[in-house]
Steps between C-alpha positions, in 0.01 A plus 500: 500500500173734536408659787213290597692205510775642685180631779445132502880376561500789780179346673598159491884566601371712761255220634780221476740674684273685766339137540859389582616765725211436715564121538872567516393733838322231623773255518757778601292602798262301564668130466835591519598277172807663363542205234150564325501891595811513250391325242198676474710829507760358214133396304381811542810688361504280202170578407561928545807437296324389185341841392594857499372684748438845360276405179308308741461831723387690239191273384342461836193704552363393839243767506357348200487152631157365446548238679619680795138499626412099440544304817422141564384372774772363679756781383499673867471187690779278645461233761878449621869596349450172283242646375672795373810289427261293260332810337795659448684179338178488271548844398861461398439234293179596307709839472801290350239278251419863375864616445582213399243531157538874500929459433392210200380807316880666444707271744493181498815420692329729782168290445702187574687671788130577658406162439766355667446756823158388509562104528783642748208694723333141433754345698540743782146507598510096532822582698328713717219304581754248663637754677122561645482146574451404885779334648479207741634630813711250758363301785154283557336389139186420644259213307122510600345181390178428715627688795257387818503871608362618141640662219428819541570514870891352419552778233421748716707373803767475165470861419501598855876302604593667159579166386653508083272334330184232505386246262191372455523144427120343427555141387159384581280792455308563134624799293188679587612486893869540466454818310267622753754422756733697289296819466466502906893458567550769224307728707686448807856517367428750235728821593663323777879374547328099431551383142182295408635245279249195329598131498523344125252707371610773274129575391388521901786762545426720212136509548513558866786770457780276755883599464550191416479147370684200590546216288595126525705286299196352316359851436478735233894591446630855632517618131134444436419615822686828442368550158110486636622689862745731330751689690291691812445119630760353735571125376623208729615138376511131733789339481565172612915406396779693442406445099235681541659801634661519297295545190323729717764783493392511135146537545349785516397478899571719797556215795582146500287269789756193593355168694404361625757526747308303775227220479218780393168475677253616262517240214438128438727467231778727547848493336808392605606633861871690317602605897693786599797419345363524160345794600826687589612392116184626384529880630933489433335438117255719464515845397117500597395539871421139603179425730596176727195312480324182665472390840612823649436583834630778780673197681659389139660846446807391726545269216530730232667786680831504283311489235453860304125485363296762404187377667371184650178416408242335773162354512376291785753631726320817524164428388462186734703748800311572815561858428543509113597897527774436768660199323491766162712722730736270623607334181504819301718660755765189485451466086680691231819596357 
């Protein structure tokens, strides 16, 4: 193999594994992921292993680098350690395309072995983008559906009880005004402890940059949902019977809602009241944290108190409250697992 292609399988396995060592870092130190941290490790091994070291040496000539000098742009500008994470994942695998048709030249079986690292560092980046994910914290799932107190003026009482998570559920409003709803509760939440998640609408959610979407029965399915969302996007499913949780388990979703458990008193046409018996069955099945939902109140609670659920998720009884901020309070504080 001549020496300029050997300068070119030094650059490239240089950039692979100098891409992975800073990732690997990241999840050693930063996120404390020992599972992902190792496998990146073992992947970046692999790759080191699959040329000889000293020919490699021997070709580089740094000095004479001309593109040393080039920088784009964005090459000394990161917004956040995902940022780098993501750079550096997109470095390792351009670098592995390159090794990858550099080895078909005298090795093939190395050209397939970079092939298959590269579909490999494919993988772990998707992996690591659900380890990014948010996750719905325990205790009050609060639903804001024409709140008498305002939108705006709940999700910031939300944010400041440090209540999980809100969704935004506009069944009356035009696109045009539920996505301008969205923006405004993005602003409020956005950095804080409060998920924003959006009611049915996976296009709401993306466009107004929520944690979340939740879906019904008679919506899009998880898998579509997750396909257009993809894996930064926290994903929750209704479920009505204990059929339908579970097929949920194999979805790809990252909560369960259950109800209603009580006579709900937002719709006109609800489903079936299942009660908290059915609930109980519901969370013992589920492998997914379960949100009790319908009809729940602070005074209801008593009801579902050996009950293990993840989050109970309210309407009226806080929006309709004399004090919606206090009743957030008090059924946070006597909700979760």
């Amino acid at each position: 193999m001549n020496r300029e292609v050997l300068r070119l399988i030094d650059a490239n396995l240089n950039r692979v594994t100098e891409g992975l060592r800073v990732v690997e870092d990241v999840f050693r130190y930063v996120r404390d992921d020992a599972p992902i941290q190792q496998r990146l490790k073992r992947m970046r091994h692999r790759i080191s292993a699959q040329a000889d070291p000293a020919p490699l040496v021997s070709s580089r000539d740094a000095a004479g680098d001309v593109g040393f000098a080039a920088k784009g742009s964005l090459e000394n500008r990161r917004s956040s350690i995902r940022d780098v994470v993501r750079s550096n994942m997109k470095r390792a695998q351009e670098g592995l395309r390159v090794l990858e048709e550099l080895m078909k030249i005298d090795s093939p079986d190395r050209a397939a072995i970079m092939k298959e690292l590269r579909y490999e560092c494919y993988q772990l980046e998707q992996d690591m983008e659900r380890a990014y994910r948010p996750v719905l914290g325990p205790g009050l799932y609060l639903i804001l559906t024409k709140p008498r107190a305002g939108y705006e003026a709940l999700a910031k009482m939300a944010v400041a009880e440090k209540i999980p998570a809100i969704q935004l559920r506009c069944k009356d409003e035009s696109s045009k005004a539920f996505l301008r709803i969205a923006h405004a509760l993005k602003d409020i939440t956005a950095g804080t402890g409060t998920l924003f998640i959006i009611n049915d609408r996976v296009d709401i959610a993306m466009i107004s940059g929520a944690d979340g979407v939740h879906l019904g029965q008679d919506d899009i399915p998880p898998r579509e949902a997750r396909k257009l969302a993809g894996e930064k996007m926290i994903i929750g499913l209704s479920t009505h019977t204990l059929e339908q949780v579970e097929l949920a388990q194999d979805e790809p979703v990252d909560y369960i809602g259950f109800g209603p458990v009580f006579s709900p008193f937002s719709k006109t046409n609800p489903d079936p009241v299942t009660g908290v018996e059915a609930l109980g069955r519901a969370v013992a099945r589920s492998g997914l944290p379960v949100a009790a939902i319908g009809g729940i109140t602070r005074e209801r609670l008593e009801d579902l108190a050996g009950v293990p659920c993840h989050n109970v998720a309210c309407i009226h009884a806080v929006a309709d409250a004399p004090d919606p901020a206090q009743e957030m309070r008090a059924i946070h504080a006597r909700t979760g697992v």
